[in-house]
C-alpha positions as CSV (number, residue, x, y, z in Angstrom):
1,X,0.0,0.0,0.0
2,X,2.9,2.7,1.0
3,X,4.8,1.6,-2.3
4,X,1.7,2.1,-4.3
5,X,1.1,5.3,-2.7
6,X,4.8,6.4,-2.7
7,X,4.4,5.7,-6.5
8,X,1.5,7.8,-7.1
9,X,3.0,10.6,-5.3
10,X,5.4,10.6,-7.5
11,X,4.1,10.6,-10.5
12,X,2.3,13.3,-9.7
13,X,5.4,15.4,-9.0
14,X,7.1,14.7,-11.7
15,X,3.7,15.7,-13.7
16,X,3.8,18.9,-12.1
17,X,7.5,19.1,-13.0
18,X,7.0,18.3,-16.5
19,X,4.1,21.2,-17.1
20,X,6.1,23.7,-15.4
21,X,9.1,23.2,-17.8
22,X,6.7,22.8,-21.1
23,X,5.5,26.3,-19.7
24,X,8.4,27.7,-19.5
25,X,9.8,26.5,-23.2
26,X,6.7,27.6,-24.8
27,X,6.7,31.5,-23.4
28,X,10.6,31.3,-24.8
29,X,9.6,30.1,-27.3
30,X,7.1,32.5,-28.6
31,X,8.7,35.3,-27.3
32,X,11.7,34.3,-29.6
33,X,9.6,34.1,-32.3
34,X,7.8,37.5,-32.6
35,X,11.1,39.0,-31.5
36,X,9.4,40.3,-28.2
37,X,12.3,38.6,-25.7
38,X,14.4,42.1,-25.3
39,X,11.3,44.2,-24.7
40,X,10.2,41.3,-22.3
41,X,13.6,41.6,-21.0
42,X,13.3,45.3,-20.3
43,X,10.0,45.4,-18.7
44,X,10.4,42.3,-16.7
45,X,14.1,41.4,-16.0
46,X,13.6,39.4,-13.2
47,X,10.2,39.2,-12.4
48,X,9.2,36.3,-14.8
49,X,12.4,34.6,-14.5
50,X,12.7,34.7,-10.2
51,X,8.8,33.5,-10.7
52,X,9.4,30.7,-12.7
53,X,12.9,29.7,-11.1
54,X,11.2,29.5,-7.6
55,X,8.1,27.6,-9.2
56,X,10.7,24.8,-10.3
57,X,13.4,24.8,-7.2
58,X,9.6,24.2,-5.1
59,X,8.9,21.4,-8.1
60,X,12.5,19.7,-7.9
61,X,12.5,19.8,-4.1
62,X,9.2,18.0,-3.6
63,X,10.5,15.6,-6.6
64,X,13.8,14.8,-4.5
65,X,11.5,14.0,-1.0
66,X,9.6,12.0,-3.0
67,X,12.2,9.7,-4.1
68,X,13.3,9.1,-1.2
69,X,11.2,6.7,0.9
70,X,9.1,8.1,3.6
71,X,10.5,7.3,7.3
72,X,7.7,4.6,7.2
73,X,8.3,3.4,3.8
74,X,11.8,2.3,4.8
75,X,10.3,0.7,8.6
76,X,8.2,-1.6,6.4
77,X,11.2,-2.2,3.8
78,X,11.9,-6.1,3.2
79,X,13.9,-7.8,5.6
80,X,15.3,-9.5,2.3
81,X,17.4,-6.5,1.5
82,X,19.2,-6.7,4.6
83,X,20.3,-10.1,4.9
84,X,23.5,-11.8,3.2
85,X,22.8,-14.9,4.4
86,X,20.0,-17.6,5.7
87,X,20.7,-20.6,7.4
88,X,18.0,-23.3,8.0
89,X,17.3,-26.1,9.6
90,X,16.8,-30.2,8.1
91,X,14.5,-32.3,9.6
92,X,11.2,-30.8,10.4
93,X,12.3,-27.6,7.8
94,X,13.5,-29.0,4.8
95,X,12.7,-33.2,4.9
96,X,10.5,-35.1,7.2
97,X,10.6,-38.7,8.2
98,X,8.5,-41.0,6.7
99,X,6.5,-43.8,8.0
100,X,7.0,-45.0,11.1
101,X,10.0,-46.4,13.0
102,X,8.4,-49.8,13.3
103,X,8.5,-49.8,9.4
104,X,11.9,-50.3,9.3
105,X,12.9,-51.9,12.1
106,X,10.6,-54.2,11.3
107,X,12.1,-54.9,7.3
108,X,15.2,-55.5,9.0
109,X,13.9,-58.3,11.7
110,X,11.9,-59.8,8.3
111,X,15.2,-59.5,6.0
112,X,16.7,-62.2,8.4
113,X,13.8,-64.3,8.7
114,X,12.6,-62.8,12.3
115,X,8.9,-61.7,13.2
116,X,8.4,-57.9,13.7
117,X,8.9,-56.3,16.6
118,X,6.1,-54.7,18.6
119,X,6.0,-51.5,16.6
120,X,5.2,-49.2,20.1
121,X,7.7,-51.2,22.6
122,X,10.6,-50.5,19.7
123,X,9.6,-46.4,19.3
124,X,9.7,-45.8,23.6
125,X,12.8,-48.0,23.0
126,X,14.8,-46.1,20.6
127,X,13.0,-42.7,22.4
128,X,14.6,-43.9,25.5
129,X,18.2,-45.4,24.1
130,X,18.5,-42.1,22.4
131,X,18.0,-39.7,24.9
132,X,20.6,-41.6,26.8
133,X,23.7,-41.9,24.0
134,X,23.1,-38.2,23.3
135,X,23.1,-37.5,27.3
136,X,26.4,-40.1,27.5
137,X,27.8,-38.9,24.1
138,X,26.8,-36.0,22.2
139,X,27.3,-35.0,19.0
140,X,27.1,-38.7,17.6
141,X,30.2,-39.4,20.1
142,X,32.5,-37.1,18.6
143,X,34.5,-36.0,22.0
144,X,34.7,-39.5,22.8
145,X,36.3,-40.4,19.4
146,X,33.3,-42.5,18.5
147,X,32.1,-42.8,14.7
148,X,29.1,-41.9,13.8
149,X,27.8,-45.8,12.8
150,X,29.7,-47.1,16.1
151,X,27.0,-44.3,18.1
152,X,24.0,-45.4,16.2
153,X,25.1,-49.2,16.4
154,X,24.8,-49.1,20.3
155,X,21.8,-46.9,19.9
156,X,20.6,-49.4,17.9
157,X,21.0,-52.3,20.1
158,X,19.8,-50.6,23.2
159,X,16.7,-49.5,21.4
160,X,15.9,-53.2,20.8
161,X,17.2,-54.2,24.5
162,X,14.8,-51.9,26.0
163,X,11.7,-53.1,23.4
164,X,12.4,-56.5,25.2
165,X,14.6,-57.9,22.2
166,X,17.5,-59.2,22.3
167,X,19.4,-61.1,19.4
168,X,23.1,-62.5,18.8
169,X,26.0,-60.8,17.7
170,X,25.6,-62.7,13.7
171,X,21.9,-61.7,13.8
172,X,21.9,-58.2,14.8
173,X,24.5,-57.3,12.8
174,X,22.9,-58.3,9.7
175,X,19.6,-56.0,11.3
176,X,21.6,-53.2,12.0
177,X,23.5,-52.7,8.6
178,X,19.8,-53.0,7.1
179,X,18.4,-50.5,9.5
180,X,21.6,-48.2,8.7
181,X,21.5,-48.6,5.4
182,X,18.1,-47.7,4.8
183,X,18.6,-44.1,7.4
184,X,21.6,-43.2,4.8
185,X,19.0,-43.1,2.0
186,X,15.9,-41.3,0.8
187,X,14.2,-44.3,1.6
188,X,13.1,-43.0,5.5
189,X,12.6,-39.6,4.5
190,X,10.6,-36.7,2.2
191,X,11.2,-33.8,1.0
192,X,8.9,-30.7,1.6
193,X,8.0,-29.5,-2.2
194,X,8.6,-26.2,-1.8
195,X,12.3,-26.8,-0.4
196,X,14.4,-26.8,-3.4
197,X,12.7,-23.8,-4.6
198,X,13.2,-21.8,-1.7
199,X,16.7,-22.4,-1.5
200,X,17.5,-21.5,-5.1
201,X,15.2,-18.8,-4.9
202,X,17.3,-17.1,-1.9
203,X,20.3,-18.0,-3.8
204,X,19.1,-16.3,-6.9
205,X,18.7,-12.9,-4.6
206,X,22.3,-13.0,-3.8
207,X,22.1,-14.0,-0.1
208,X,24.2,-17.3,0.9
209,X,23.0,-20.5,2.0
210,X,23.6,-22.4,4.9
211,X,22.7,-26.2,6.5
212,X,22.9,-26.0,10.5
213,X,21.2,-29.3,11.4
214,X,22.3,-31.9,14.3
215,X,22.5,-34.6,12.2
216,X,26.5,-36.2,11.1
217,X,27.7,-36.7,7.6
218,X,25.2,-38.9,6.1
219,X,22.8,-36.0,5.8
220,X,25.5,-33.6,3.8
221,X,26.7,-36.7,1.4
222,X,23.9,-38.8,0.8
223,X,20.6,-37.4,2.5
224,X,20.1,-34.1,1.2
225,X,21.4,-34.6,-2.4
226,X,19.2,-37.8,-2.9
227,X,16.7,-35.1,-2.8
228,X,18.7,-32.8,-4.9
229,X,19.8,-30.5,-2.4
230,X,23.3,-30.3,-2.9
231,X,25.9,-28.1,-1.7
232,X,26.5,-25.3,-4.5
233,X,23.4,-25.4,-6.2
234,X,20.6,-25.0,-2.8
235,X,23.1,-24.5,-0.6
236,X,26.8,-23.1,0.3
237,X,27.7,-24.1,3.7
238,X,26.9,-26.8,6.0
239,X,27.4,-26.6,10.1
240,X,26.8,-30.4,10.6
241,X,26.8,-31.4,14.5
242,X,28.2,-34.6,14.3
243,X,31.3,-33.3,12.1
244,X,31.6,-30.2,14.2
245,X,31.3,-31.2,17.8
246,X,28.7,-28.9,18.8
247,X,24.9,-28.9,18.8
248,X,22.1,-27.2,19.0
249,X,21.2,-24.9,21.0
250,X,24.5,-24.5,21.9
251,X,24.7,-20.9,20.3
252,X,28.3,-21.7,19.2
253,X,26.8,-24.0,16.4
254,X,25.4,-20.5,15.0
255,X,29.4,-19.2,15.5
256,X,30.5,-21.5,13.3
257,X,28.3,-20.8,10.8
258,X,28.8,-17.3,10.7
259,X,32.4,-17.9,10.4
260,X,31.8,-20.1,6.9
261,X,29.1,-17.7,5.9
262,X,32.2,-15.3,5.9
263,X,32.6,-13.9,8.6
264,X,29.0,-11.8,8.7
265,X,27.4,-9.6,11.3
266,X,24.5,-11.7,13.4
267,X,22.0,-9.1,12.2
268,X,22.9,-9.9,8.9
269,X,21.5,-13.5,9.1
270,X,17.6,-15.2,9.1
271,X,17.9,-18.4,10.8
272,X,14.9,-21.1,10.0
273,X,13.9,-23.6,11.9
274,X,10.8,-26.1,13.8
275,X,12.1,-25.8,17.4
276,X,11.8,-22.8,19.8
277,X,14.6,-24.1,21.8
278,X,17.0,-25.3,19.2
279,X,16.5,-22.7,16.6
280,X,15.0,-19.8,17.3
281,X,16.1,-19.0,20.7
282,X,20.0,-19.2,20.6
283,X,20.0,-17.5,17.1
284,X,18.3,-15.0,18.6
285,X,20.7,-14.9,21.2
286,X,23.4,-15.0,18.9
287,X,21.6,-11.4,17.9
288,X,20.5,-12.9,14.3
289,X,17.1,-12.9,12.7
290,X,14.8,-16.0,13.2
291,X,11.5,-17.5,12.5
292,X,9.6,-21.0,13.2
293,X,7.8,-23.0,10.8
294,X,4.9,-24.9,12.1
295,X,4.4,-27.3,9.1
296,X,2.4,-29.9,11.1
297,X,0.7,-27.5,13.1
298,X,1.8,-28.1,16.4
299,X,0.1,-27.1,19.9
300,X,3.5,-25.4,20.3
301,X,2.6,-22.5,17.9
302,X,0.1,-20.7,19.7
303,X,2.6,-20.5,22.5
304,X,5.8,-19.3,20.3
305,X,3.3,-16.9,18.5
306,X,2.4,-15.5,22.2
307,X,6.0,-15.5,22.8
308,X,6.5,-13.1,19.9
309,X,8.1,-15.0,17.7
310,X,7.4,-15.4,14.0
311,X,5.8,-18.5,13.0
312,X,4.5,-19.5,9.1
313,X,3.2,-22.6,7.8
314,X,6.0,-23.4,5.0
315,X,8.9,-21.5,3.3
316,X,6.6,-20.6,0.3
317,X,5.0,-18.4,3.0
318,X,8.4,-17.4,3.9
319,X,9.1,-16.3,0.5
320,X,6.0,-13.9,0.4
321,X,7.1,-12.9,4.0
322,X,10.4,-12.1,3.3
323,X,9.7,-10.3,0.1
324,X,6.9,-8.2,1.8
325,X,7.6,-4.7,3.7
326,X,5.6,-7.0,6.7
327,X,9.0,-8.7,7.5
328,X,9.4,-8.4,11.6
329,X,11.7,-10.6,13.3
């Protein structure tokens, strides 16, 4: 609405402008003509002249404020134009898992001729054995000097352990490599349509890309470009927890990626993500832009609204959002 007016406004002006000088040119013009300029000159040196000159300094001075944005034009600019970089968020923001844990686990008990596992005793399982490696050794065990698949094969075990099942060495190592396998593919997972064109879209406006996710390195090379979200062409930089030994919230996880994003002011950065407490509250902290997306519409949202925080249903309404003069976070 302000750009539409701002636009009208000036139109107008330059209008006014325009007449002002055809005036002008056409009293010269036929005063050159029937020779009448010196007598003009004589009778009116200066009155005509200081008339017309004031006439356009008013007309040139009320063009010039008007091409400038009004103090409330440039309050409602788009937070686009000051950001060199966004970082987002994976699971929850750009992908989603699929299915249900059972599913799997269950494929890989099958695979070696076993019967499923009780599809809720597995998930409090694995809720369980997870909470506690990530408590004993976060970041996928990285202090400890622990790989990645050496972390999720104890996680594994422990998960199925707690469900009640318990299988020999032989046997659950053919059930874990399936399970593995299948959580380094697409297979588990899907992608969000309106991911890839976001990411390029941002990209396309000249402001950088960046993965912060705490997830380790399948995500970077095999995850996210099975769905064709590879590094150069959605995205720039990855901060990856499980490669970089720190996690969300931990703000230093935002640091880092400030660091690869080239060494940018916080203010200068929209983070994106589907947690309060990992995402938007330590890159807040961090002083940088941030917003939630509530893409299963969550009981959380009314609360992180309340909070005052910016919450939108997908990224194609964080498109409109960020190209709109609403932009407030």
């Amino acid at each position: 609405m302000l750009s539409r007016s701002w636009n009208r406004s000036k139109r107008s002006h330059t209008h006014s402008l325009s007449l002002s000088l055809s005036l002008f040119l056409a009293v010269v013009s036929i005063t050159v003509k029937l020779k009448l300029l010196p007598k003009l000159l004589r009778f009116v040196p200066s009155v005509l002249l200081y008339s017309w000159v004031a006439i356009l300094k008013v007309s040139l001075d009320s063009f010039r404020d008007n091409k400038r944005p009004a103090p409330q034009l440039i309050s409602a600019m788009a937070i686009l134009s000051l950001l060199r970089c966004i970082t987002i968020d994976v699971t929850g923001t750009l992908i989603a898992y699929k299915g249900q844990l059972g599913d799997y686990y269950c494929l890989a008990a099958k695979a070696v001729g076993l019967p499923c596992p009780d599809y809720k005793r597995v998930h409090d399982g694995f809720k369980l054995a997870y909470k506690d490696m990530a408590q004993k050794y976060p970041c996928f065990g990285f202090a400890a000097g622990m790989s990645s698949t050496e972390w999720w094969k104890t996680c594994v075990r422990n998960s199925f352990s707690r469900a009640g099942y318990d299988y020999d060495d032989e046997t659950y190592e053919k059930i874990f490599n399936s399970i593995h396998a299948t959580f380094g593919s697409s297979t588990p997972y899907t992608v969000f349509p309106d991911s890839q064109p976001f990411l390029r879209w941002v990209r396309q406006q000249g402001v950088k890309v960046g993965i912060v996710s705490n997830s380790e390195h399948r995500y970077p090379n095999t995850v996210l470009p099975a769905f064709d979200l590879k590094e150069g062409s959605e995205w720039d930089f990855g901060v990856f927890s499980g490669i970089e030994g720190v996690e969300k919230p931990n703000p230093k996880i935002f640091e880092i990626a400030l660091e690869r994003a080239g060494n940018i002011a916080p203010k200068e950065v929209l983070h994106i993500g589907d947690s309060m407490r990992k995402d938007y509250e330590p890159a807040k902290s961090m002083g940088m832009h941030a917003l939630l997306l509530d893409r299963f519409k969550t009981q959380d949202a009314m609360e992180w609204r309340k909070s005052g925080a910016t919450v939108l249903p997908d990224l194609l309404a964080a498109q409109e959002w960020l190209s709109s003069g609403k932009s407030s976070c």
